[in-house]
C-alpha positions in Angstrom: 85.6 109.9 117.4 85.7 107.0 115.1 86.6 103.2 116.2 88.5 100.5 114.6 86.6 97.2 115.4 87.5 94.1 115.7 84.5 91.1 116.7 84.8 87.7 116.6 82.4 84.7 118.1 83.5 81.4 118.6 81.5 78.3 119.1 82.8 74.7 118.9 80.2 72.9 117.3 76.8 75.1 116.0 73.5 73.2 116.1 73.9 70.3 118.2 71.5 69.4 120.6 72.4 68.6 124.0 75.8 69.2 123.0 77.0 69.5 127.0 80.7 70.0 127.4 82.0 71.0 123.8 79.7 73.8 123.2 79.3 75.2 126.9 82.6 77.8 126.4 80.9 80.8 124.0 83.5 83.1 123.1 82.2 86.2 122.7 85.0 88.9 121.8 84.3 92.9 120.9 88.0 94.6 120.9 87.2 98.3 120.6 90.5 100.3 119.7 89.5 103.9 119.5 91.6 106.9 117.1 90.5 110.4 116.2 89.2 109.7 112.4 89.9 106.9 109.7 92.2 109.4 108.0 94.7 109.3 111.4 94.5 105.6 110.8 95.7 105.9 107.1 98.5 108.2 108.2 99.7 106.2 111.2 103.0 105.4 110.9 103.9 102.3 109.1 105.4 101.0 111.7 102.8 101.5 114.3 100.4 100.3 111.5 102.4 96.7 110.8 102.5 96.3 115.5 98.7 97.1 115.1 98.1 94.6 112.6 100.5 91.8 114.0 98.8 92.0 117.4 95.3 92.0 116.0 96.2 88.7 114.0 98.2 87.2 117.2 94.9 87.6 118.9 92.1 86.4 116.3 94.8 83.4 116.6 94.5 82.9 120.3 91.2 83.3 120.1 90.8 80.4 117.4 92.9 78.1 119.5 91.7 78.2 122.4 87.4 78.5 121.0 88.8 75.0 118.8 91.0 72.9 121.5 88.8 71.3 124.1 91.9 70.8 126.7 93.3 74.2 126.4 89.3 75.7 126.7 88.8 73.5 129.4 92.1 73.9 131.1 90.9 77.8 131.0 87.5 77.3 132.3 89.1 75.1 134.9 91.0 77.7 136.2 88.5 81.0 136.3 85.2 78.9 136.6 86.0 75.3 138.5 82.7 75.0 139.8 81.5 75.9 136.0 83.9 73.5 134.7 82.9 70.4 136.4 79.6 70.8 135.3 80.3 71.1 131.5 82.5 67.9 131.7 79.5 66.3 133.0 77.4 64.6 130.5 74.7 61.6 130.6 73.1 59.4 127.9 70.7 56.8 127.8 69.9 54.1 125.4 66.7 52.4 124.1 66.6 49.6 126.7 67.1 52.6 130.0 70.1 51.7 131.0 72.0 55.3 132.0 75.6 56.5 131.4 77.2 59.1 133.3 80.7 60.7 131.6 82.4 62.3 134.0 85.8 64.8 133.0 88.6 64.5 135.8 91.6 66.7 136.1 94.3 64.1 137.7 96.7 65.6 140.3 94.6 69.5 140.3 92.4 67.9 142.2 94.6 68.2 145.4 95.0 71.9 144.4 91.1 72.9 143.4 88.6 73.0 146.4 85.7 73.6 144.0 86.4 70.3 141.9 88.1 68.3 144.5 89.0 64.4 145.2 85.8 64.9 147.8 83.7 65.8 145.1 84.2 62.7 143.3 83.6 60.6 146.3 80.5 62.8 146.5 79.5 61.7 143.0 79.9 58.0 143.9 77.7 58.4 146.9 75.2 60.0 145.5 74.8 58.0 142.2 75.2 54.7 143.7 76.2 53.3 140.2 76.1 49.7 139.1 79.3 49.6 137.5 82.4 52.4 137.7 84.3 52.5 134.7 87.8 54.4 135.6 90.8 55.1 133.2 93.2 52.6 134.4 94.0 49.6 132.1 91.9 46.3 132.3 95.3 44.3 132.5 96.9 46.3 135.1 93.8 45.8 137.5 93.9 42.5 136.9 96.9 42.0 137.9 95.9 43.7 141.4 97.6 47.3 139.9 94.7 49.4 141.4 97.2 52.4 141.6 96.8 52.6 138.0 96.4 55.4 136.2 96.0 59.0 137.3 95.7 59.9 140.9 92.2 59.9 141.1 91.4 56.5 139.8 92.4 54.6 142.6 91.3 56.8 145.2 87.6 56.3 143.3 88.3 52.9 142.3 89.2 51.7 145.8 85.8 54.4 147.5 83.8 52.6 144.7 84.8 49.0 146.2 84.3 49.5 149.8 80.9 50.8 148.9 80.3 47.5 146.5 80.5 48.7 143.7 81.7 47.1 140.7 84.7 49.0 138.7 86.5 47.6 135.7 89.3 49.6 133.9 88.7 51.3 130.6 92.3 52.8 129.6 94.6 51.6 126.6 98.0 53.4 126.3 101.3 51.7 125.3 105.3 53.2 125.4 106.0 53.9 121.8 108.9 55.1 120.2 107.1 58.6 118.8 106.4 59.4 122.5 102.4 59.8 121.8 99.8 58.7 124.5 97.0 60.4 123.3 95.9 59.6 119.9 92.8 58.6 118.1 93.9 54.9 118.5 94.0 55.6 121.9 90.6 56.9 122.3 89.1 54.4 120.1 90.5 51.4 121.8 89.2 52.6 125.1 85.7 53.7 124.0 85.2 49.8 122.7 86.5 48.6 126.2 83.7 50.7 127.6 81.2 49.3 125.3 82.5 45.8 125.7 81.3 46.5 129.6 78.2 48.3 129.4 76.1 45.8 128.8 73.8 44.2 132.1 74.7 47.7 134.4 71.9 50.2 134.6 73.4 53.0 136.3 77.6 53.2 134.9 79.9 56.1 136.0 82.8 56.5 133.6 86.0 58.6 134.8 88.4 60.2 132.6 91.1 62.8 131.9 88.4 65.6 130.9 90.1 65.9 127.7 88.4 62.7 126.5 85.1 63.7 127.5 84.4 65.4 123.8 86.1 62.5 121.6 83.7 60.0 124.3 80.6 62.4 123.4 80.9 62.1 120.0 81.4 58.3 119.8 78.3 57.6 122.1 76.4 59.9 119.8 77.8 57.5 116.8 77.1 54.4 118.8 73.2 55.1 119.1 73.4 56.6 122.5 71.6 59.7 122.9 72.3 62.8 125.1 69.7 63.3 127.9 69.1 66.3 129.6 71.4 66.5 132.6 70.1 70.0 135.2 73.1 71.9 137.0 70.7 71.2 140.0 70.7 67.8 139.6 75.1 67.7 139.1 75.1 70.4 141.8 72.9 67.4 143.9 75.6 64.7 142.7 78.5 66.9 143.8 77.2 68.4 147.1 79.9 67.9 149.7 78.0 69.0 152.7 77.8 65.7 154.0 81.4 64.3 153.2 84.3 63.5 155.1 87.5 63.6 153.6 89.7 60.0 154.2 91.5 58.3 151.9 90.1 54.8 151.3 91.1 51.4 152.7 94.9 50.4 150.4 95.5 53.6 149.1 98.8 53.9 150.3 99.2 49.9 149.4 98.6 50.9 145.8 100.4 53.6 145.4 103.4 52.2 147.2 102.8 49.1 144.5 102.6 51.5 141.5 105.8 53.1 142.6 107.7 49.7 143.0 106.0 48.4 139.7 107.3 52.0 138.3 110.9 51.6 139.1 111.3 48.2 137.9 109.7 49.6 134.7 112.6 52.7 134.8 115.8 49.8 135.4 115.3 48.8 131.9 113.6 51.7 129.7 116.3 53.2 127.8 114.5 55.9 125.7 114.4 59.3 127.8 111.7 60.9 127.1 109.9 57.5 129.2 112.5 57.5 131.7 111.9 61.2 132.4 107.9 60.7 132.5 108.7 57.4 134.8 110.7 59.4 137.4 108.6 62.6 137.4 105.4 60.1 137.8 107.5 57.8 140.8 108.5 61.4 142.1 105.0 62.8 142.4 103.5 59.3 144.1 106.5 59.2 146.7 105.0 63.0 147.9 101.4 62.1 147.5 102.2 59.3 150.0 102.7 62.2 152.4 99.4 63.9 151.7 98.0 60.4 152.5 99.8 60.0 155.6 98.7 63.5 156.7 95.1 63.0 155.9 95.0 59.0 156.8 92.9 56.3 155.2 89.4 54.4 156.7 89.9 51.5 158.3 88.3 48.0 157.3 
């Protein structure tokens, strides 16, 4: 019995050391579709012949996208291999005078739905790391104006852990409402990789959070920055993220600061007229008005 054969490896990036999150996902694919002889190939019917061929390009395609995409790789990995996942979007780097950079790859509201990458695993994280400075992707300007709901979910619940705890945080993020309806964009990236450099400087220990999607477009530019990529052990993450010794609360104002973000939302909604941003203002009000209830359910510390 002959086969027909199809192979195909996939690597993001080939020969790049320490490469960390872009290059963990190896995809490895041998497709084995097995016929009598190559002459009952030849004499398949044409139509069978043209399905066979459609499906085997619709896959090499699939296979392409998602080996070439970071979000839609990591969206994957996320879902079959969470405890894998948070360790690829986990990368440090050092520069020449020892100061030490921790990226770290959230994953905004899934982290009420995942218990292996969880809101407790980033309080874990700040725990354990004890850093100087907490860099979180909410925008400098919005926590200035005392906005610490902010940003995804999981920025104020660290930002707010981070400052009962002492510990400095500054807001990294750059987005603005724009009439071609695009938030992320190399602008986008590139204005909030300078805020972070802007703040680096004088903090030893730094903890940057953000969507995990940025975490490759963040790699690279800290590569290009002179910043090199230090080994980083899954026992030393798996160290950093070890729960055992948590307790689950909300911190001190988180349902202040969501309640504010929500009120600072609608006033935003009264006047936006486009609707594409009036439909992502209600669904984002929407979603904070039921996460207040997950709050209330699991309560917050005290002062």
């Amino acid at each position: 019995m002959s086969r027909f054969v199809l192979s195909f490896r996939g690597t993001n990036r080939a020969n790049v050391r320490n490469a960390g999150y872009p290059n963990v996902l190896r995809l490895d694919i041998h497709i084995e579709m097995s016929i009598v002889n190559e002459r009952d190939f030849v004499v398949m019917p044409k139509l069978r012949r043209i399905i066979l061929f459609v499906v085997s390009g619709l896959l090499i395609a699939g296979i392409l996208l998602v080996a070439f995409n970071a979000e839609l790789r990591g969206g994957l990995l996320l879902i079959f291999a969470p405890q894998y996942f948070r360790e690829a979007v986990f990368l440090r780097f050092a520069d020449n005078t020892g100061q030490e950079v921790y990226l770290l790859g959230t994953i905004h509201s899934n982290h009420l739905t995942t218990k292996d990458y969880s809101l407790l695993h980033l309080q874990a994280v700040l725990e354990h790391l004890e850093p100087d400075l907490l860099l979180v992707e909410s925008r400098p300007k919005e926590l200035a104006r005392d906005n610490w709901g902010d940003g995804p979910i999981e920025m104020p619940f660290a930002s707010l852990t981070a400052r009962a705890k002492g510990i400095e945080v500054q807001g990294m993020d750059w987005w603005v409402m724009t009439d071609n309806h695009q938030i992320n964009s190399d602008e986008r990236e590139n204005r909030m990789f300078q805020n972070i450099l802007t703040s680096l400087p004088g903090y030893h220990t730094v903890l940057i959070l953000t969507g995990f999607s940025h975490v490759e477009g963040f790699q690279r530019r800290f590569l290009a920055s002179g910043y090199r990529q230090i080994a980083f052990s899954s026992a030393e993450k798996q160290v950093l993220f070890d729960t055992s010794d948590q307790t689950f609360i909300f911190p001190y104002g988180m349902t202040h600061y969501i309640e504010k973000r929500i009120e600072i939302d609608q006033l935003i909604l009264q006047s936006e007229t486009d609707s594409f941003w009036r439909d992502r203002i209600a669904n984002v009000i929407a979603f904070r008005q039921e996460f207040l209830k997950t709050i209330a359910m699991v309560g917050e510390r005290q002062p």
